[in-house]
KELOLUM-977949 format. One record per residue (C-alpha): residue number from 1; chain; y, z, x. Coordinates in Angstrom, 1 decimal. Layout:
<rs>
r mitor: NUM, kollum: A, py: Y, pz: Z, px: X
...
</rs>
This chain:
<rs>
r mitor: 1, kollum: A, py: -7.3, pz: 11.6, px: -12.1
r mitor: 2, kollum: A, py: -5.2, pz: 9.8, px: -9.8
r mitor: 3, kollum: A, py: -7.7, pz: 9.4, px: -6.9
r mitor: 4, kollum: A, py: -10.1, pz: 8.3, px: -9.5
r mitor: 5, kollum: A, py: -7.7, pz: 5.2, px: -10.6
r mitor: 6, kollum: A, py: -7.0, pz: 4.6, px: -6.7
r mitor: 7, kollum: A, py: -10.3, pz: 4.7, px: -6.1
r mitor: 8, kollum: A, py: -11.7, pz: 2.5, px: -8.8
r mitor: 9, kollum: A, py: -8.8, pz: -0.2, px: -7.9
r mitor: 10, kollum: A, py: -10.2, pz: 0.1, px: -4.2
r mitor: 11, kollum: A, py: -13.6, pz: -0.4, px: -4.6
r mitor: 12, kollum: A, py: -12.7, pz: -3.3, px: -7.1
r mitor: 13, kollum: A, py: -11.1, pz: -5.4, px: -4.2
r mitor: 14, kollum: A, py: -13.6, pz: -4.3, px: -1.5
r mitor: 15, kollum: A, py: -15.8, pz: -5.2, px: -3.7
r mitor: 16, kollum: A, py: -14.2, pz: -8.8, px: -4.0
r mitor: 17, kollum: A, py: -14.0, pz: -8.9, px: -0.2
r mitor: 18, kollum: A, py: -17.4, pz: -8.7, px: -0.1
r mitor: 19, kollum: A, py: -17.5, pz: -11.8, px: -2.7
r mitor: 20, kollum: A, py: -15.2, pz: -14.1, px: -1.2
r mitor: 21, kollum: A, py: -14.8, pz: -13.6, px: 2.5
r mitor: 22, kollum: A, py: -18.6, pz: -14.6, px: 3.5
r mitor: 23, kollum: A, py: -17.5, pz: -15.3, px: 7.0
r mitor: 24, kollum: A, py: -16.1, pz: -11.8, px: 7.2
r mitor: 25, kollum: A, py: -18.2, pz: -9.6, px: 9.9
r mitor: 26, kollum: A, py: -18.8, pz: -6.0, px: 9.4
r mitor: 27, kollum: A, py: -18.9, pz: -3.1, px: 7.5
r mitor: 28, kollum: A, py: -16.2, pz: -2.3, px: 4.7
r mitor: 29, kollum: A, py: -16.1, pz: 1.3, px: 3.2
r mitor: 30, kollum: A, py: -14.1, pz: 3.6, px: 0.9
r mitor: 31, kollum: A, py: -12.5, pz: 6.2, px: 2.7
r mitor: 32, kollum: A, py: -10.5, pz: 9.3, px: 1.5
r mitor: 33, kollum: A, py: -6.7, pz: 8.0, px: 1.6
r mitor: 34, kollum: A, py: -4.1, pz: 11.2, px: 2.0
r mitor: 35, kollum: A, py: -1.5, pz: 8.8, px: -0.8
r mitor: 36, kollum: A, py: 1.1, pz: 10.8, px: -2.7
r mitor: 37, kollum: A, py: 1.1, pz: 9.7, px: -6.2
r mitor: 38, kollum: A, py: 3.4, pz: 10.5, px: -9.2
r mitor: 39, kollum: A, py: 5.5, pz: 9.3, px: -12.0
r mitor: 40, kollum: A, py: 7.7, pz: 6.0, px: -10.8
r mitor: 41, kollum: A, py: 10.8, pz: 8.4, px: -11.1
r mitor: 42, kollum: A, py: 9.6, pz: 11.4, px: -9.1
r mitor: 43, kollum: A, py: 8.5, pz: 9.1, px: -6.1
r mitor: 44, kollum: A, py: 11.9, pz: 7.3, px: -6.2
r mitor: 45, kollum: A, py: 12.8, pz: 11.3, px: -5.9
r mitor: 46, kollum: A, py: 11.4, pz: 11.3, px: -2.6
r mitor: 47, kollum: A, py: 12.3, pz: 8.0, px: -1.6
r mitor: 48, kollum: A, py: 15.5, pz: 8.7, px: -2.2
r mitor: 49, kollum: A, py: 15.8, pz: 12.0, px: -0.6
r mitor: 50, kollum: A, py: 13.9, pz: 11.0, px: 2.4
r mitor: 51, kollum: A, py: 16.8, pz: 8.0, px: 2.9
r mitor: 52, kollum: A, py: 13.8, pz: 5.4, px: 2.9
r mitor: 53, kollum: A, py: 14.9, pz: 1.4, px: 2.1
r mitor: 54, kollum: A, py: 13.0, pz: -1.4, px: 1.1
r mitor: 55, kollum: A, py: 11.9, pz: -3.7, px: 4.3
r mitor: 56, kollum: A, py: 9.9, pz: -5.8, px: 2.9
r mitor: 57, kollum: A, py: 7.4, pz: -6.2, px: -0.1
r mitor: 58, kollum: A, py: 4.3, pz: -8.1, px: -1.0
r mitor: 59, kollum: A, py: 2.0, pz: -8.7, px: -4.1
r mitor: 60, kollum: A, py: -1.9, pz: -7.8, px: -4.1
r mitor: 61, kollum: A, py: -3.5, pz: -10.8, px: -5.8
r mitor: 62, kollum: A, py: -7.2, pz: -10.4, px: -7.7
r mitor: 63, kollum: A, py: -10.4, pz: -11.4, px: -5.2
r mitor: 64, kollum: A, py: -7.7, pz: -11.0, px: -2.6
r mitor: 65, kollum: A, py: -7.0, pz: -14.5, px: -2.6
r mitor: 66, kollum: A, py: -3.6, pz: -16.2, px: -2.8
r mitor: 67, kollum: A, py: -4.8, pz: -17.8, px: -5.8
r mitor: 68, kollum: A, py: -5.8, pz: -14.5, px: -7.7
r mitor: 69, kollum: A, py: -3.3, pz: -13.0, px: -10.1
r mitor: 70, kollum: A, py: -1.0, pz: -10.4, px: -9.0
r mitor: 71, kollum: A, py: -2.5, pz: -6.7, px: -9.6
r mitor: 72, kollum: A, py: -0.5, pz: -4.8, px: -7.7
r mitor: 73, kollum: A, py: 2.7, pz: -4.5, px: -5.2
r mitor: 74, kollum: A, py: 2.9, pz: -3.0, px: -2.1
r mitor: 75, kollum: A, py: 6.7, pz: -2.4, px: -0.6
r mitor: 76, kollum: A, py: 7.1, pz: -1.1, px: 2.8
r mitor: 77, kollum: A, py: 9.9, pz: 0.8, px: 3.5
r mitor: 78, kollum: A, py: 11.5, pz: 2.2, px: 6.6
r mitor: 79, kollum: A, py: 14.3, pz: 5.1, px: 7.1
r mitor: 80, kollum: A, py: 17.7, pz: 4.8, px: 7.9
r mitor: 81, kollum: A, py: 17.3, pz: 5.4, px: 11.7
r mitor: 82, kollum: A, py: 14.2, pz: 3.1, px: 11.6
r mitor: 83, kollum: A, py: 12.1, pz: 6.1, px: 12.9
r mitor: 84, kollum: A, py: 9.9, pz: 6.8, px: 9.6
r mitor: 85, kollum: A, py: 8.3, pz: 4.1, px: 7.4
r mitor: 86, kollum: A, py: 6.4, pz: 4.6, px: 3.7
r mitor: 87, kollum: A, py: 4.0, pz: 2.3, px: 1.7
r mitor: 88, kollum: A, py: 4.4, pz: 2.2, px: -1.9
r mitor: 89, kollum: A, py: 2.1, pz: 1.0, px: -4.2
r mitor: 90, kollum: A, py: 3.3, pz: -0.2, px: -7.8
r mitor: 91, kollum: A, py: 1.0, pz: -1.4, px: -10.3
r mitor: 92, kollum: A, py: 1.6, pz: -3.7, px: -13.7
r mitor: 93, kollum: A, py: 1.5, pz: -0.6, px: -16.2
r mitor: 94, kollum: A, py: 4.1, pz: 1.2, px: -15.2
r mitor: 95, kollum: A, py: 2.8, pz: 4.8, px: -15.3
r mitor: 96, kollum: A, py: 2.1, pz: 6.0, px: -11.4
r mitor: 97, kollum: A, py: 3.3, pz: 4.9, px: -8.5
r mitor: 98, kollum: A, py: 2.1, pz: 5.8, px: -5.1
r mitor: 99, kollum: A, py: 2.9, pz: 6.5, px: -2.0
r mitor: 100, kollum: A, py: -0.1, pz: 5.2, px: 0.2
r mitor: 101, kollum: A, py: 0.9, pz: 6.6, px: 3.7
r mitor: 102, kollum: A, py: 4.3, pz: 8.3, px: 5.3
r mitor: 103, kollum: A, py: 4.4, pz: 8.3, px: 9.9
r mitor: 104, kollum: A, py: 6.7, pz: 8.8, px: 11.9
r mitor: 105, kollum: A, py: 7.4, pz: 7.5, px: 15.8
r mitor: 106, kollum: A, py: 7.8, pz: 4.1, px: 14.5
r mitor: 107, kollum: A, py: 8.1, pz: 1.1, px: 16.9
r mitor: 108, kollum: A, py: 9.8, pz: -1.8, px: 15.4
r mitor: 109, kollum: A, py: 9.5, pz: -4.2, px: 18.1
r mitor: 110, kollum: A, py: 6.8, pz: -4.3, px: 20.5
r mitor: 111, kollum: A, py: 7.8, pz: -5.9, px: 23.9
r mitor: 112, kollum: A, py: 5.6, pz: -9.1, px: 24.6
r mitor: 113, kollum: A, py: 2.9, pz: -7.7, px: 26.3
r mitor: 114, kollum: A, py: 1.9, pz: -11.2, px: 28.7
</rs>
């Protein structure tokens, strides 16, 4: 049920991309996302136990336009030895919350490459 919902939320704002970004080249496509989703308590679980903190956080607005109404929240989160970061996913109701990707290696800062 809860790759339906992520799915149908998806689509929706692909499908807006396709609306509003004319200039936009390309191809744009659902894919099958590997997201961890529970109740907002049992991801802060893992959050918690994997030592993640909040890095920073940003608000998905409708026809992905900074215009559109917020629909969802995406806070990014890295660990405490800044080698691990996590994507969560909130939306307005409340009832899931999910995690949309977890990798390790992490670089923090690239050297200027020129």
């Amino acid at each position: 049920m809860n790759k339906i919902i992520i799915g149908l939320l998806f689509s929706l704002f692909v499908l807006s991309a396709n609306a509003e970004h004319e200039d936009f080249t390309g191809e744009v496509y659902i894919e099958q996302l590997p997201s961890l989703c529970g109740t907002p308590e049992s991801i802060q679980k893992y959050i918690d136990h994997k030592n993640f903190k909040p890095f920073h956080l940003s608000l998905g607005r409708e026809a992905m336009t900074k215009e559109g109404q917020p629909v969802f929240m995406v806070t990014y989160m890295i660990n405490e030895d800044s080698t691990e970061s996590i994507a969560v996913l909130d939306i307005p109701n409340g009832l899931q919350r999910c995690i949309m990707f977890h990798t390790f290696d992490l670089i923090t800062e690239i050297p200027n490459q020129g």
